[in-house]
N, C-alpha and C positions, 0 to 999 in steps of 0.2 A: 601391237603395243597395248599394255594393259589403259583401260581409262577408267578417271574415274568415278564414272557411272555404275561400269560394271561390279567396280571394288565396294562400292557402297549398297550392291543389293542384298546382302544377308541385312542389312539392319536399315534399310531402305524405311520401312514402317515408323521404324524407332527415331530414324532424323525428322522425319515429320514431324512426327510428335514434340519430338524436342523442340522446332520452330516455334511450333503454340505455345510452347512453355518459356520460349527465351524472352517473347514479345510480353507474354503476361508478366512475367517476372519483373522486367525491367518499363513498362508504364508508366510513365507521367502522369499527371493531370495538367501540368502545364504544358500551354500549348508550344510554347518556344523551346523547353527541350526538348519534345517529343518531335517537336520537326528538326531537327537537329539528329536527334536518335535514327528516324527513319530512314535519315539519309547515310547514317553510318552501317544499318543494318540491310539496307539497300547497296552499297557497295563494298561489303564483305570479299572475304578472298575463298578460297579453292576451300574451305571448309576441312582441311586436312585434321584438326585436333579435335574436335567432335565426331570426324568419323573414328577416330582413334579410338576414343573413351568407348563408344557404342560399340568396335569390333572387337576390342580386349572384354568389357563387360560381357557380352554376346561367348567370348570363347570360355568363360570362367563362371558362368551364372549357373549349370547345374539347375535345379528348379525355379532358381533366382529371377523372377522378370524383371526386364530392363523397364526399370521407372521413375520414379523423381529423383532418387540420389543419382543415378546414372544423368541425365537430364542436367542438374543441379551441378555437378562434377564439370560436364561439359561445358555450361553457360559461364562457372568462374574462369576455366583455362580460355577460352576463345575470348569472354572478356574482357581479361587482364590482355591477354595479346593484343585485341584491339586497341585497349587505354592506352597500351604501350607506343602502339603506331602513330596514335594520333599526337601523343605527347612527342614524339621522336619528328615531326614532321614539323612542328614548330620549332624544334632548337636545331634541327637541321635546314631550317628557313626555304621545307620545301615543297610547292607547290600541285603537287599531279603525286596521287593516289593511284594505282591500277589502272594507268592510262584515265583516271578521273578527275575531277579539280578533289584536293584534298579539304578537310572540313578548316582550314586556318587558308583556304585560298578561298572559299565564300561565306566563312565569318570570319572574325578576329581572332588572331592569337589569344587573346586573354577568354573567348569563348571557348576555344578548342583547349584548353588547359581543363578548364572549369567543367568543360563537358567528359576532359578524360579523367576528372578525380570525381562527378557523378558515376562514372560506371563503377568504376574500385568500389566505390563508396555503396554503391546499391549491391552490386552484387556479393560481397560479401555480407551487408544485411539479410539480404535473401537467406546465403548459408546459413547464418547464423538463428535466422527466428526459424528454420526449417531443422533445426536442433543435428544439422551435419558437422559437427564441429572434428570428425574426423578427417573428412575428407578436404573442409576448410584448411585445419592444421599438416595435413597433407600436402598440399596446393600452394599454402602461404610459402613453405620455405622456398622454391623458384623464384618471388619476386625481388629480393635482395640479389639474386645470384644473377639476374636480369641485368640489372642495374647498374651493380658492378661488371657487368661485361661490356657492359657499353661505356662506362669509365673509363677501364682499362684501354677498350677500343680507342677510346677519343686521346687517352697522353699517347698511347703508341702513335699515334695519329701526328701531334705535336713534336715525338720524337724521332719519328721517322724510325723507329726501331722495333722490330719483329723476329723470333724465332719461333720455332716450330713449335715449341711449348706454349707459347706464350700465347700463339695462333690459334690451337686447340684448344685451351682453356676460353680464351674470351670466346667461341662458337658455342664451346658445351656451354658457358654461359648465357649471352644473350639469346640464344635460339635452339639449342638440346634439352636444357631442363625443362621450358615447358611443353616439348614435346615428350619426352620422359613423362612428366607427371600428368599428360592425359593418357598415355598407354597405362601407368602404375592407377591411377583415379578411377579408371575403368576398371581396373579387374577388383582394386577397394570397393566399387561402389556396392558393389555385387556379393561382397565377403568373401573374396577370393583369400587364400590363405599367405602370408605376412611373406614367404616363400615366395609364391607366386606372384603379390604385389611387387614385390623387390627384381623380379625376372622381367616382368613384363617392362616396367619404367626403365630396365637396361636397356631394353629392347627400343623402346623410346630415343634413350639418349645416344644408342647407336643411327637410329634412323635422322635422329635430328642433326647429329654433326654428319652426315651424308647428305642433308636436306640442306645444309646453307653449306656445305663444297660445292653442291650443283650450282647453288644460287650465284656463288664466286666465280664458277666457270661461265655460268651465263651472262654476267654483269661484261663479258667480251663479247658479248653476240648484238648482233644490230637490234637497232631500236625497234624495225620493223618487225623483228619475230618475238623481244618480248614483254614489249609495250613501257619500254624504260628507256631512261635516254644509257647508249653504249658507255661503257666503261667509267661510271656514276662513282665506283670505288677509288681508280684511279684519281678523279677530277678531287675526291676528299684526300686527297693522298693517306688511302688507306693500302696496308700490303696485306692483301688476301693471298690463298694456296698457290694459285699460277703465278704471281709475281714471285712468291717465297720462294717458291721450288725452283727459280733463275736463279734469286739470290743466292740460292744454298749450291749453286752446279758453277758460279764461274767464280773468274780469282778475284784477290780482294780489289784489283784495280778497276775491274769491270766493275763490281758492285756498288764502289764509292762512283762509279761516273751513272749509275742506273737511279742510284740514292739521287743522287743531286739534280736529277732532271723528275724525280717526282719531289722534291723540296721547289723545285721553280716552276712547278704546273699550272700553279695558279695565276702566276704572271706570264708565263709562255705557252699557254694553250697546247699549240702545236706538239707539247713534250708526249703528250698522250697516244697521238700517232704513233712516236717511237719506242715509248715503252710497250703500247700494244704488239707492235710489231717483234720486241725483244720476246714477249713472251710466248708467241706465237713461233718463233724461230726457236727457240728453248724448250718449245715441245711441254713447255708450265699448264698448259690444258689435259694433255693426255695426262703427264702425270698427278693430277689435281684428279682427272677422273679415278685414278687406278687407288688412289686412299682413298674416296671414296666410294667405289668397289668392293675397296678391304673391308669396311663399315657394315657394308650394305650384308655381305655377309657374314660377319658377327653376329647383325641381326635375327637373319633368314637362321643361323644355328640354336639359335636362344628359342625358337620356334617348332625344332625336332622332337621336344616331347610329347609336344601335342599329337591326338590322331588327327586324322586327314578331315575337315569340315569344310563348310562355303565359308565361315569366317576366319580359317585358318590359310585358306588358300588367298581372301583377299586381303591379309596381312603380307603372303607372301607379293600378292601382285602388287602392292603399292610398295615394298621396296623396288621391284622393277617399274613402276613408276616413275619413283623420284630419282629413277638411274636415268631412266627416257626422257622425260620432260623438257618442253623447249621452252616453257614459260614460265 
């Protein structure tokens, strides 16, 4: 299985670097947010969108070295991501972070807001006194389309109603685009050509809706392998791809009796067991994986013009990556 250690040594040097520049960039002087920061930038996740930028930059720089706009590129996408979490963990009133107490379970709600419109707020300063303003206005459009994905999420949510379109679309939204725009950020950062920026960010938004199917199919796997409590999507009565894909295979009488036991989830706990079990019986995991499969290679094609390098190869391993991954 690819890891991803290995995927990150072509530009191994370059995420270094970039650490020094994330901390300097976003510094306080105040002691209270700075301890606050530390602990958000202490428990980060898998780093997937910074390696992104740094291995599209890396494939497209030609004499180009990877340096502050690449750097710069990285710290807005990762940062918006994080402000995002932190913000979605409050109105999701939820407590545990990557198996960790989340920043609104050991400070306040109204600090974890306040500390996730400091990060927006600095890091696009940064951008902008660092006179990126392309790569800013690049970046910026993702956060509307963020936004409304988790809108849309949340009435589908209230109306219990999902189709396949509608599935796709709130994914490409809340979790595609800004992986898209660090694959597309990276090869801009570098002056990759308007062509190639638009290739790579497909390439992105292919990886990204294959990146939160996995995440759909994992949300069925026990707590113990991935550090979440099981079937989290469920318990919000959200219908992600494996529940869909039952929905979409049995008749309509089954469907109004699978609907109504995740309408009373919240009062009948136990409903969970059975819809798990319905989709596990419906085989909604295999085919959950096999669309994203189809994704994955979309991706891996948008990738064929390249010649063969270490950073071409570890684009292709972290689509087998987030095909493999248990966590």
């Amino acid at each position: 299985m690819a890891t991803l250690d290995s995927i990150r040594e072509p530009v191994a040097a370059e995420l270094s670097a970039y650490e020094e520049y994330l901390r300097d960039a976003l510094r306080s002087p105040n002691a209270y947010v700075s301890s606050v920061l530390n602990y958000i930038f202490g428990t980060r996740g898998k780093g997937i969108r910074p390696l992104l930028v740094m291995l599209s930059g890396a494939l497209h720089r030609g004499t180009e070295p990877i340096g502050e706009r690449s750097f710069l590129a990285a710290m807005l996408i990762e940062m918006l991501h994080t402000a995002s979490l932190v913000h979605d963990d409050v109105v999701d009133e939820a407590y545990v972070r990557r198996s960790k107490p989340a920043v609104n379970a050991l400070w306040r709600s109204r600090t974890s807001v306040l500390i996730g419109d400091y990060i927006f707020a600095r890091s696009f300063s940064v951008g902008l006194e660092r006179g990126a303003t392309d790569i800013v206005t690049f970046i910026t459009k993702s956060i509307g389309q963020v936004c409304e994905g988790e809108l849309t999420q949340s009435q589908q949510s209230d109306r219990l109603e999902m189709t396949r379109e509608i599935y796709l679309d709130i994914i490409y939204k809340k979790t595609a685009t800004l992986i898209g725009a660090s694959s597309g950020s990276g090869a801009l950062a570098v002056g990759a050509s308007a062509e190639e920026v638009e290739r790579m960010k497909t390439f992105g938004d292919h990886l990204g809706i294959a990146f939160q199917i996995k995440d759909d199919i994992l949300d069925y796997a026990l707590s113990s392998q991935t550090g979440k409590p099981a079937c989290g999507d469920l318990r919000e009565r959200k219908i992600t791809l494996p529940l869909l894909t039952v929905l979409e295979s049995v008749s309509d009488r089954e469907r109004r009796h699978l609907i109504a036991k995740l309408s009373d989830i919240r009062r009948r706990p136990q409903n969970v067991d059975y819809l798990r079990d319905a989709v596990v019986a419906g085989r909604g995991l295999e085919r959950s994986a096999e669309v994203m499969g189809d994704y994955l290679d979309r991706a891996r094609a948008l990738l064929g013009g390249y010649p063969d390098s270490p950073c071409r190869r570890s684009l292709l391993s972290l689509c087998d990556y987030i095909a493999e991954r248990e966590k």
